[in-house]
Residue, then its C-alpha position, 0 to 999 in steps of 0.5 A: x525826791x521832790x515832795x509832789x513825787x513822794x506823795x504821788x507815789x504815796x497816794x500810787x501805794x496806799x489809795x491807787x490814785x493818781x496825784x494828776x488825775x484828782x480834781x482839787x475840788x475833790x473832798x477826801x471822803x471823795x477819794x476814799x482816804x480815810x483818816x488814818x491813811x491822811x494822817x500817815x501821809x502827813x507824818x511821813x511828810x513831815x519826816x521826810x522833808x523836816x516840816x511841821x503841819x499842825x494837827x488840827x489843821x489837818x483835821x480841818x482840812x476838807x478838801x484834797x487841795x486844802x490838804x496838800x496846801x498844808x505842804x506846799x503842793x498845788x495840786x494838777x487841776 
């Protein structure tokens, strides 16, 4: 499964949001996702698809766009 589906289908589960209809500009706090859940998402992503995302820039990152930069996703919008 492509990456971009995993965390679509992520996001479906753990916050009902759709990955198409998030504005890239949207801040996390924007859609409801605390840190526990982005934290989640990203260790999952990593364990799925072997890669390595340091914390801090996770923590760093403020925007949805910003966050899935740190895998390789370009969001929609």
């Amino acid at each position: 499964m492509p990456i971009r589906d995993y965390i679509a289908e992520f996001l479906r589960t753990h916050g009902d949001l759709e990955l198409d209809t998030i504005p890239a500009g949207a801040t996390l706090n924007d859609l409801e996702l605390d840190s526990l859940t982005v934290l989640s998402l990203i260790v999952l992503v990593e364990k799925e698809y072997g890669l390595e995302v340091p914390e801090r820039e996770v923590v760093a990152a403020r925007t949805f766009a910003d966050l899935m930069g740190l895998v390789g996703v370009t969001p929609a919008h």
